[in-house]
N, C-alpha and C positions, 0 to 999 in steps of 0.2 A: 406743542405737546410738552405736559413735565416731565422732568427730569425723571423722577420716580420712574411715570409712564415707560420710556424707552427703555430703562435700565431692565424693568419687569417682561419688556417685550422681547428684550437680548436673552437675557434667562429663558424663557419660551420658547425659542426658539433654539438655544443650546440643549435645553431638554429635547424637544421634539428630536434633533440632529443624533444626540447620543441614542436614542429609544431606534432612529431608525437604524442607525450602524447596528446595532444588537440584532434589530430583527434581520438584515441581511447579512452579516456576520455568524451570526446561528449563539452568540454569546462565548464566555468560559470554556461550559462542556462541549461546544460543536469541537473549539479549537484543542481541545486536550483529546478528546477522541479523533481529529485528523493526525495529531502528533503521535496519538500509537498507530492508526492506519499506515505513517510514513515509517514507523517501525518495522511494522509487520513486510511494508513493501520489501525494505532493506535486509531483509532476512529472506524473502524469498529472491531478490539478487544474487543475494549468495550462493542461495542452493541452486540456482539456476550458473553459476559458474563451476557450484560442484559437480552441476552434471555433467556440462559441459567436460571436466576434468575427468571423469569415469568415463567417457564415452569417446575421449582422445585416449586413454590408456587400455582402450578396450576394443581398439583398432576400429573406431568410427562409427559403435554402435551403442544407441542408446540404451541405458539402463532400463531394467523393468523395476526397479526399487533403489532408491538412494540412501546408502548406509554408510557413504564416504570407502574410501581403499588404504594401502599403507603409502599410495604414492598422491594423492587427492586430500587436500586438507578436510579436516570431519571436526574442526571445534566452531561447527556450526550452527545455532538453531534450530533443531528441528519441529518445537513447540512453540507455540503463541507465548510470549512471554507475561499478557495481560489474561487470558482467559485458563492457558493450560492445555487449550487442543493442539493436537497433531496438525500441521499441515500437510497437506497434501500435495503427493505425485501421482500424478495419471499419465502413462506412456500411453499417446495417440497412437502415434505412425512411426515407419523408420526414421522420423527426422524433426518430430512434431511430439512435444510434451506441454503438460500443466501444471502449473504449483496454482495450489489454493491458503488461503487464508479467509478468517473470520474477519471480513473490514468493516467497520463500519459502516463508513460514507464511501462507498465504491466509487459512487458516480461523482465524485470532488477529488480520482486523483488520475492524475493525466502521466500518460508512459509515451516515452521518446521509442523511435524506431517501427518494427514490426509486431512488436508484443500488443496484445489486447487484452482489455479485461473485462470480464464477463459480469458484471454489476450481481446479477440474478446468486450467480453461484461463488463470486468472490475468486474464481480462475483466473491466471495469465496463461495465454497460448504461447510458447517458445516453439523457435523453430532452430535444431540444431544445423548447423552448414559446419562440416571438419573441414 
């Protein structure tokens, strides 16, 4: 085989390889919209400690709205910093809440523990234990 030959079949073949990382990759924009998804996560962690915190100063009871206290940190996020919505809090049960956000790609981000997330609606269930 020529020399050319091989050289032109390596190139081919580094084409093809790079075309498929993109396509299962998702590209650029997949990877900049998971990187504000893992934003949005990290802001509702937080809020999810700030309840946590309202709900230890409030003798073990969860909050029906999260506006932070003078004892609970509050220089927290409480807006999408990409889109501008509100996130949201949904008091379930005595012991059981939801923070929502606008995620993108829900179903590409994986949580440790008992929390879940509801792809559909962009909700984490928490479960508070004082």
């Amino acid at each position: 085989m020529p020399r050319n030959s091989i050289l032109i079949l390596l190139a081919g073949i580094a084409a093809l390889m790079a075309v498929i990382g993109l396509i299962v990759s998702g590209g650029p924009s997949v990877g900049r919209a998971e990187k504000r998804d893992l934003a949005r996560l990290d802001d509702l962690i937080a809020l999810r400690d700030l309840t946590h915190c309202i709900a230890e100063v409030s003798g073990g009871v969860l909050p029906a709205s999260i506006d932070g206290t003078d004892l609970c940190p509050s220089a927290i996020a409480f807006t999408d910093p990409y889109t501008g919505d509100d996130y949201r809090y949904e008091w379930v049960s005595a012991r059981g809440f939801k923070l929502c956000a606008p995620f993108e790609y829900p179903e590409r981000i994986s949580l440790a523990g008992a929390a879940s997330l509801d792809p559909s609606t962009g909700c984490i269930q928490f479960t508070y234990r004082p």
